[in-house]
C-alpha positions as CSV (number, residue, x, y, z in Angstrom):
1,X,-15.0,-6.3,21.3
2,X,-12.8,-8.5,19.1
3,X,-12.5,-7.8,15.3
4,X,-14.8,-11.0,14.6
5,X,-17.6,-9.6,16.9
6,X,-17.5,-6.3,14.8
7,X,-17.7,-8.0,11.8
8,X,-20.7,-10.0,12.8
9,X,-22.4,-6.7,14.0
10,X,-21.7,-4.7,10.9
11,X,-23.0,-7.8,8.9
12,X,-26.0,-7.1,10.5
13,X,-26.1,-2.9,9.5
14,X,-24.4,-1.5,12.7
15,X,-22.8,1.8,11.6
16,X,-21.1,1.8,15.0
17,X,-18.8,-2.0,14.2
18,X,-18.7,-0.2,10.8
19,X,-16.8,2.7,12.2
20,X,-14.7,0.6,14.6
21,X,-13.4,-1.4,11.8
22,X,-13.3,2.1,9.2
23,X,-11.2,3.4,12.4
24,X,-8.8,0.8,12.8
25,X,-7.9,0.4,9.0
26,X,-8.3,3.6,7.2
27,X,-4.7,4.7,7.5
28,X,-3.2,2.0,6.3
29,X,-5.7,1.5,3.4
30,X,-5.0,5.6,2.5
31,X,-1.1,5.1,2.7
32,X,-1.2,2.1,0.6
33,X,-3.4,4.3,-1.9
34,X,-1.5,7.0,-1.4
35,X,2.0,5.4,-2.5
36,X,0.1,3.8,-5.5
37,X,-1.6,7.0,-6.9
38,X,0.9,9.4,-6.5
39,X,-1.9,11.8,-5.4
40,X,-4.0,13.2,-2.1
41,X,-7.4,13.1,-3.5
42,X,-7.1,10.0,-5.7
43,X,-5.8,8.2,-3.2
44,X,-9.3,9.5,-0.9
45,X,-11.2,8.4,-3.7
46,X,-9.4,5.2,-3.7
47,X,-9.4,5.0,0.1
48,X,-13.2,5.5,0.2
49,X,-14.3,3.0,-2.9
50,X,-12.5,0.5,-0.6
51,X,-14.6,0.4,2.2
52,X,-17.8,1.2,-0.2
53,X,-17.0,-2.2,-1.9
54,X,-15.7,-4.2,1.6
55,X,-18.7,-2.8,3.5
56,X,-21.2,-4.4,0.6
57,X,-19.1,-7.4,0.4
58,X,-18.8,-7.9,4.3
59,X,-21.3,-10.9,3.9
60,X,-19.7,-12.6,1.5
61,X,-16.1,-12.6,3.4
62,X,-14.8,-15.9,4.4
63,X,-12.5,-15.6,7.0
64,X,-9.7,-17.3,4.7
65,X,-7.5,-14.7,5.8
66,X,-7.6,-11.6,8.6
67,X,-10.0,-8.9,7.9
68,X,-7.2,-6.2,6.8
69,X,-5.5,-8.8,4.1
70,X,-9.3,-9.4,2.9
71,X,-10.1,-5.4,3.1
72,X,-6.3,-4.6,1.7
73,X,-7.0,-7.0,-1.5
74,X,-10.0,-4.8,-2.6
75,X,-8.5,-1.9,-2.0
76,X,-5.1,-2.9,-3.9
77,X,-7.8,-3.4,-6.5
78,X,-9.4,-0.2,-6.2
79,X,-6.2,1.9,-6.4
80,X,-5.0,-0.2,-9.4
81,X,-7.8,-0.2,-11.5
82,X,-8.6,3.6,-10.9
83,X,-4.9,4.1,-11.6
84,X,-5.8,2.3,-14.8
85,X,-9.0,4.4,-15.5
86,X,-7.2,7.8,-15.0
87,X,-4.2,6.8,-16.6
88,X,-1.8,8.6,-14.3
89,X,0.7,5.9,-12.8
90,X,3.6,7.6,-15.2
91,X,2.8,11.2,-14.9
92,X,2.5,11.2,-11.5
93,X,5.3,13.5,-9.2
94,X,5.0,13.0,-5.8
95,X,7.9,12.6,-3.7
96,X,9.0,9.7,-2.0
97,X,8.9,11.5,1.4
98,X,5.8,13.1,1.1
99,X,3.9,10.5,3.0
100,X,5.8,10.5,5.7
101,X,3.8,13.6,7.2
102,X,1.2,10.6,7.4
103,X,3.1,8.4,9.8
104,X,4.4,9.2,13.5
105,X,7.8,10.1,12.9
106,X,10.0,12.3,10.6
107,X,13.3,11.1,8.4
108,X,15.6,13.8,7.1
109,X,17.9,12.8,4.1
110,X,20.0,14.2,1.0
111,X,17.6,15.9,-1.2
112,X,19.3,14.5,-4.2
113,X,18.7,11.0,-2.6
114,X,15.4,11.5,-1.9
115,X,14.7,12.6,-5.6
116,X,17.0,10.0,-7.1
117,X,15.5,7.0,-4.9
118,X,12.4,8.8,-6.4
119,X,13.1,8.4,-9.9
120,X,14.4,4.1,-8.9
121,X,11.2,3.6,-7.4
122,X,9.1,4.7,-10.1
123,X,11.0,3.1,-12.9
124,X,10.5,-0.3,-10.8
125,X,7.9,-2.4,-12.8
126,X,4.9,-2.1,-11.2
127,X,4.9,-5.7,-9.6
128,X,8.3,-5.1,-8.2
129,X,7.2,-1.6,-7.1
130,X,4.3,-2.4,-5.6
131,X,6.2,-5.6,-3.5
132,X,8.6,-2.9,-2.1
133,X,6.3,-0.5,-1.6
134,X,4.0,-2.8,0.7
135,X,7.2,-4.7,2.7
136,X,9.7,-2.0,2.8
137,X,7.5,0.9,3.0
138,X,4.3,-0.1,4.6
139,X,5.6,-2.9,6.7
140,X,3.3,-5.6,5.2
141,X,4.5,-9.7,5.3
142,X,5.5,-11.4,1.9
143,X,2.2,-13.4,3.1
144,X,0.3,-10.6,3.0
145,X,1.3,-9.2,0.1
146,X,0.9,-12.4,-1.8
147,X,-2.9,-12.3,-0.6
148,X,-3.0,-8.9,-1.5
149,X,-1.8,-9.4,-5.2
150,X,-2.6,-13.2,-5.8
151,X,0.6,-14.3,-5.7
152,X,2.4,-16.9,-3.6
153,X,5.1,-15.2,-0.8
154,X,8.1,-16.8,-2.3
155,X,7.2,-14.7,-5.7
156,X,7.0,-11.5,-3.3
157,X,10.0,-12.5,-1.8
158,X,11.6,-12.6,-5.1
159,X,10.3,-9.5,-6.8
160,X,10.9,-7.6,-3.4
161,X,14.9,-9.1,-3.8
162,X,15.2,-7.7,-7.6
163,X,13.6,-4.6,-6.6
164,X,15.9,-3.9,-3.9
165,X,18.8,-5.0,-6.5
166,X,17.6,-2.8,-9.0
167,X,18.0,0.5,-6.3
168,X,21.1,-0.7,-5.1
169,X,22.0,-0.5,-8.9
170,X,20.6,2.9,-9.6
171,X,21.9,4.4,-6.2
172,X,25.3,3.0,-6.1
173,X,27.1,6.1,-6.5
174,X,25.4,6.8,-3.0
175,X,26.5,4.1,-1.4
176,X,30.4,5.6,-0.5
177,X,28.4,8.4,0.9
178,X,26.5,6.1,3.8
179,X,29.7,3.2,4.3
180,X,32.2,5.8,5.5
């Protein structure tokens, strides 16, 4: 059944399209929150008031753009304003790698890179940081993140350029480390 079909069915109050579409975009909507927040159940909480709010919004959704843009905007929305309301995106200490036992594979690195590249992300502002988080991180296109944040690609493209800019600034003394 194609994602349009299960859109028109859970329009209509079928908890089973509802579940195909919670099932094929929960992951990503949980990393993205996860990355954000800093924290496991924050990020559930986030994860979970995304599809409250998409699933009583379904009706209203245009087909402007796909359904995970659409579903990712609300939930970019979600994690940011509860960020906001909890006030926790500077005292937040996750590591960098500690989503990675999310995805399918495993990355080994320096410790002290891992902390340092840490410590670059977070002092990123947060539209920069949130650019490189979605591209770099989470794979998302500059067109999808400027649907995501309301801004046009070419704006992503340039805070995702000064981001990286920024690390390669902050992590330079690496850098003779990896070129030899």
């Amino acid at each position: 059944m194609s994602e349009s079909q299960l859109i028109a069915r859970a329009i209509e109050g079928d908890p089973a399209a509802q579940r195909a579409l919670y099932d094929a975009h929960v992951d990503r909507v949980y990393r993205l929150a996860y990355r954000l927040a800093g924290d496991d159940d924050l990020a559930r909480d986030f994860t979970q008031e995304a599809f409250i709010r998409a699933f009583d919004r379904l009706p209203t959704f245009r087909r402007e753009a796909s359904f995970g843009t659409w579903l990712h905007t609300i939930a970019m929305s979600v994690a940011l304003n509860g960020i906001r309301t909890v006030r926790r995106l500077r005292t937040r200490e996750v590591a960098i790698d500690a989503a990675e036992s999310l995805g399918d594979r495993k990355r080994i690195a320096d410790p002290d890179l891992k902390e340092r590249l840490q410590r670059a992300i977070e002092g990123l502002p947060p539209g920069y940081r949130a650019v490189f988080l979605m591209h770099d991180l989470e794979g998302y296109t500059h067109e999808e993140i400027g649907q995501v944040l309301g801004i046009q690609s070419g704006t992503s493209k340039a805070q995702l350029f000064r981001a990286r800019a920024r690390l390669r600034e902050v992590l330079a003394d690496f850098a003779g480390a990896w070129s030899a």
